[in-house]
Residue, then its C-alpha position, 0 to 999 in steps of 0.5 A: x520466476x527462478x534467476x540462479x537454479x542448481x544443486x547444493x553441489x553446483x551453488x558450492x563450485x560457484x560460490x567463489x564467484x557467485x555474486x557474478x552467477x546471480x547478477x547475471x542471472x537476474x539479467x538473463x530472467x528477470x530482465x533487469x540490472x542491480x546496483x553495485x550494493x546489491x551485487x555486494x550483498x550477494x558477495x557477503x551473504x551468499x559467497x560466504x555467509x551460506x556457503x559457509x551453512x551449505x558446507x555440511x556433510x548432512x545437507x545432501x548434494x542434490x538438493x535445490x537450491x534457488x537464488x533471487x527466486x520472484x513468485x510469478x506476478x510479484x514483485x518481491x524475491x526470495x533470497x534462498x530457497x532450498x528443495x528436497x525431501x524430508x524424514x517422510x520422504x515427503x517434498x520439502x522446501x526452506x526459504x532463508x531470508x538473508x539480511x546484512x543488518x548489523x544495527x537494529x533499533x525498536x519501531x513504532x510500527x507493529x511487527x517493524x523495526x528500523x535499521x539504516x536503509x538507503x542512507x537513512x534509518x528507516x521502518x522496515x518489517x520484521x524479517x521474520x514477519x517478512x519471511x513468514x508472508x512469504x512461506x504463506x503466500x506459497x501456501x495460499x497461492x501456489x498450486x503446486x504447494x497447496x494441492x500437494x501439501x509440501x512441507x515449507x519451513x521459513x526463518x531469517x538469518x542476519x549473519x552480521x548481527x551480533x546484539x540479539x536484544x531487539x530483533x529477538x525482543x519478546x515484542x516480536x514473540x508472534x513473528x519469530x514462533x512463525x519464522x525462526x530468526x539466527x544471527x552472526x555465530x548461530x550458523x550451526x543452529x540455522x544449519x540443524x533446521x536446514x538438515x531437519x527438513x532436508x534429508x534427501x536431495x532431489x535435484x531441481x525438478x521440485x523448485x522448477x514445478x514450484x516455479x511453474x505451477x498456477x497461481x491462484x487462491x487455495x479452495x480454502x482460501x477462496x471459500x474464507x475470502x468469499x464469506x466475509x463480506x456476509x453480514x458486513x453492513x457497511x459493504x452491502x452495494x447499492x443502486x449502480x454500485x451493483x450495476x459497476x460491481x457486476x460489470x467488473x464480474x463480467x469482465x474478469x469472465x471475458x478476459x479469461x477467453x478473450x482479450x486484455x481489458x481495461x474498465x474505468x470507473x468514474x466516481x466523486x466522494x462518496x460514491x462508493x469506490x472502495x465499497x465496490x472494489x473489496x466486494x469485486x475482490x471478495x467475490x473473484x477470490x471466492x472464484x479463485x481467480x488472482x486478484x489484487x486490491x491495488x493504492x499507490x496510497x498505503x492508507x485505504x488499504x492497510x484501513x481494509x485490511x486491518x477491517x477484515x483480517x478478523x474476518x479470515x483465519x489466520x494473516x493471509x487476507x494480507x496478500x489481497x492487498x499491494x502498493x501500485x508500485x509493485x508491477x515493474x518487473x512482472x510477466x505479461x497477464x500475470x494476474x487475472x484481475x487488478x483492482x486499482x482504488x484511489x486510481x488518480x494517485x498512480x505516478x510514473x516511477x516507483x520504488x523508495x527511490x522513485x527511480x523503477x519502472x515506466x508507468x504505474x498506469x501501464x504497468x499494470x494494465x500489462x501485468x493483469x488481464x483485467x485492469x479496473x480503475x476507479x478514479x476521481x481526478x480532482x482528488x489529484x493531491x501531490x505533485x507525482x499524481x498522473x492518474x488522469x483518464x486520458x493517460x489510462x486510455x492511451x496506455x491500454x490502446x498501446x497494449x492492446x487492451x479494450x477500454x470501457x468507461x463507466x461513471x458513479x453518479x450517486x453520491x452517498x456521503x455529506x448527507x447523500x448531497x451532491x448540492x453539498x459538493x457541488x457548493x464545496x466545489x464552487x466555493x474552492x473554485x474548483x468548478x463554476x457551479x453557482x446554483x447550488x443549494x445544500x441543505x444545512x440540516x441534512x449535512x452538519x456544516x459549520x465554520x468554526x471559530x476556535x480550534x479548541x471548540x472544534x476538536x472537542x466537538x469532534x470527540x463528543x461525536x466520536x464516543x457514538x462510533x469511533x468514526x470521527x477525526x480531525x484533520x488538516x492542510x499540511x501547514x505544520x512539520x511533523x516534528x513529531x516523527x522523531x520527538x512524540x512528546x513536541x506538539x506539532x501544529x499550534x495555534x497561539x491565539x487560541x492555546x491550541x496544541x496538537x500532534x500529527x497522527x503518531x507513526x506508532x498508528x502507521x495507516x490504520x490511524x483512522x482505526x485505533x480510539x486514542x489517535x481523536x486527540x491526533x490529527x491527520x492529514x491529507x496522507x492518512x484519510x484520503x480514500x477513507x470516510x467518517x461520521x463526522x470530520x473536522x478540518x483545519x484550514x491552514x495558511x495555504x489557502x487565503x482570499x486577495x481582495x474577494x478571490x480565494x488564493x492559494x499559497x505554496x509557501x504556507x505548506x510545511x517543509x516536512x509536506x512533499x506533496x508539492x515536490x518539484x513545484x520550486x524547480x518546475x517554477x523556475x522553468x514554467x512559473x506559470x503552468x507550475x502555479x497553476x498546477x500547485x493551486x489546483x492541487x491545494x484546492x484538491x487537498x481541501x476538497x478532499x479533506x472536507x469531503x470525508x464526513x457522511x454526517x457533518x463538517x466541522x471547519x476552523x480558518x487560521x486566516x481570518x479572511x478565508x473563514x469571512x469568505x467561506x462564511x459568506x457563501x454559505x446557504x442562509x438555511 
């Protein structure tokens, strides 16, 4: 969707006061408002930083130019956006990402770096990687591109920096053979790209064709996406999997001829949620449909991402995958199909900010046709956690949308025992289900008295597979984060030392075979699964008298899963004890249910292992 739309010559008249052009642009096509920095932002990198490049003489004055340019059922906006033709006389485009940055410093992340952002400094992508994804996303997904082979050129320009040693490290040699970066006094070398790739001018016909094409995958990218899956045990669906995977196929073809619909999909762990949600993206690619793989929790999809972009040539499996905050400003049926995984972390406002949008749930049944999902709502585990059924259902009835429920009953994790479960959920007192009777030889459970014990139990199982990992309650501040050489949890009277996972692991912590000597938590493994996990049970979870308890204050500051418990309790201390409880017992249920093989467990609180202990099957 274009906001500001002209030639190179009418950008050029506007420039004095372009920052008023694009505000009120974005305002008239993009229906929303900017703040007072962004509006800056246009004023520095636009009113002078590019018109200043625009002002050669070889750049034609019947170019296109586009400002604040949103692919069509996207969130995010291309800066600057050039259109013309090439020495071939072939359609051309360049797409410049303007960034004001003036301090950079090196990132533990692939392919980031940090700069101050929002009032502190933060990880953010490369802007030759982020420019570079945005070329590619034109290539694979825009109709009008791919089906007439336009010549896309891509390149950053901070027209503020003047330190080249980190945004040009050789750490970043990938990202800048794909996208060109230029800082402050490098205007002429940004301008001789831009003269190479636009030597006639063509009006503005070519970027309205652009904006109005179809967005679907390429033929290429569909065959690529449809064959990954091929040969891929730990995809292959079984019993009502296949049964939920082909009601998902059926109903991304009704939507295409009839109404807007939503599918639920109910599932405890193990059930095979995510397995039956890459399969449905796989196969609606392969059909070229415009289908996204959706988590408000990065982890689950950047751990699938990471598993199949082997698989596909080149990076563009990565535009498959997005964060359920992106669908705050997106068209009516934009996409044919979302895939919401892990629905039950879905909150209402997005943004870093948390200050965009309405809903995530409604958001998101009103960007896409079809709307799939799958859901466990006792694996709510923070305080901005609403994805809950009944919320869902009222958001599809006020669009219009046609609701179906299915439920995953079959649970194929924890030895395939829903005793296991159904003694996990007793036992956290989460339901009342007191017969039950899992089978200790087929499920590995154990209470483990030191913490040293267990986590050398959990790197002998790992040496079979990779598949198994530590983890525990957020009871320990991740002193880490800044400092990689600090311990962060430490038990005393055991000598036990560890670090949280490493933020140079980002989400694919659960991939890389160093971060077994790391411990995760609630953030990095939820949706995902292993062999064999270990838990460590912090203070946040304690029995008073014979009743098992839960404990705000044992959580750690750094944790915000419980932000807005202090300031809810002063209003209703009742309904927000009750809500923190249930999501510290939601936390555990989650953690301990990650294995497919075994659960290993340590008690910090000592009356908590004696209560567990007692509860256990005497088998």
């Amino acid at each position: 969707m274009l906001a500001y739309l002209g030639t190179k010559g009418q950008f050029l008249l506007d420039a004095p006061v372009i920052e008023d052009k694009v505000r009120d642009a974005v305002l008239a096509k993009l229906n929303f408002a900017v703040g007072e920095s962004e509006y800056l932002s246009w004023r520095n990198s636009l009113g002078n930083a590019m018109s200043n490049i625009m002002r050669s003489e070889k750049i034609p004055d019947d170019a296109g130019i586009a400002i604040e340019y949103r692919l069509n059922g996207r969130r995010f906006r291309l800066d600057f956006v050039i259109s013309g033709l090439d020495s071939q006389n072939k359609e051309s485009l360049v797409i410049i990402e303007l960034k004001q940055w003036t301090d950079i410093q090196f990132s533990d992340l692939e392919e980031h770096v940090k700069t101050v952002l929002g009032g502190g400094l933060r990880d953010v992508t490369h802007p030759s990687y982020q420019v570079w994804s945005y070329k590619s996303h034109l290539e694979m997904f825009n109709e009008y591109v791919y089906e007439n082979s336009l010549s896309v050129s891509a390149c950053a320009y901070l027209h503020n920096c003047k330190d080249r040693s980190v945004i040009t490290s050789s750490r970043y040699e990938n990202a800048l053979q794909l996208a060109p970066v230029f800082l402050h006094g490098e205007f002429a070398e940004l301008q001789e790209l831009i003269e190479k790739n636009i030597v006639k001018g063509s009006g503005i016909q070519l970027l309205e064709r652009v904006d109005a094409a179809v967005i679907r995958p390429s033929k290429q990218l569909a065959e690529a996406v449809g064959n990954m899956l091929k040969g891929q045990n730990e995809f292959v669906l079984l019993d009502e999997q296949k049964t939920a995977y082909e009601k998902i196929l059926l109903a991304a073809r009704e939507t295409q001829k009839s109404g807007k619909k939503v599918l639920i999909i109910k599932g405890g762990p193990g059930t095979g949620k995510s397995v039956i949600s890459i399969n449905a993206l796989a196969e609606l690619t392969s059909q070229r449909l415009n289908v996204k793989y959706v988590t408000a929790n990065a982890a689950p999809r950047d751990v699938f991402q990471a598993k199949l972009k082997n698989l596909v040539a080149g990076d563009s499996v990565k535009h498959l995958f997005g964060g359920s905050g992106s669908y705050t400003e997106t068209k009516k049926d934009s996409m044919d199909v979302l895939i919401v995984d892990e629905a039950h972390r879905l909150r209402m406002k997005s943004g870093m900010f948390k200050n965009l949008g309405e809903d995530q749930a409604k958001e998101i049944i009103f960007s896409s046709k079809l709307s799939v999902f799958f859901i466990d709502e006792a694996q709510k585990v923070t305080w901005s956690d609403v994805g809950e059924i009944s919320r869902i259902k009222a958001n599809a009835a006020a669009l219009g949308a046609d609701v179906e429920i299915l439920e995953l009953v079959s649970q194929f994790r924890c030895g395939g025992s829903d005793d296991y479960m159904a003694w996990l959920d007793d036992t956290l007192g989460l339901q009342n289900i007191p017969e039950n009777y899992f089978s200790r030889e087929k499920f590995d459970f154990q209470v483990i008295d030191s913490p040293l014990v267990l986590h050398q139990l959990i790197r002998e199982k790992n040496l079979n597979s990779n598949k198994s990992r530590v983890v525990a309650g957020y009871c320990w501040n991740w002193e880490s984060k800044k400092d990689s050489k600090v311990f962060d949890i430490k038990i005393s009277e055991s000598n036990y030392q560890a670090r949280w996972n490493l933020a140079s692991y980002g989400n694919e912590w659960i991939l890389n075979p160093n971060s077994v000597e790391e411990v995760g938590c609630i953030h990095t493994c939820q949706g995902l699964e292993m062999d064999y996990v270990g838990v460590i049970v912090g203070e946040d979870l304690q029995v008073y008298g014979d009743k098992l308890i839960t404990n705000p204050a044992g959580r750690a500051k750094t944790d915000k899963s419980l932000a807005g418990y202090k300031s809810e309790r002063k209003i209703n201390p009742e309904l927000a004890d009750a809500k923190a409880d249930e999501l510290i017992r939601n936390t555990y249920r989650t953690l301990m249910s990650r294995g497919m093989k075994g659960c290993y467990v340590y008690f910090t609180n000592e009356e908590t292992r004696k209560y567990f202990e007692s509860r256990l099957p005497k088998n």
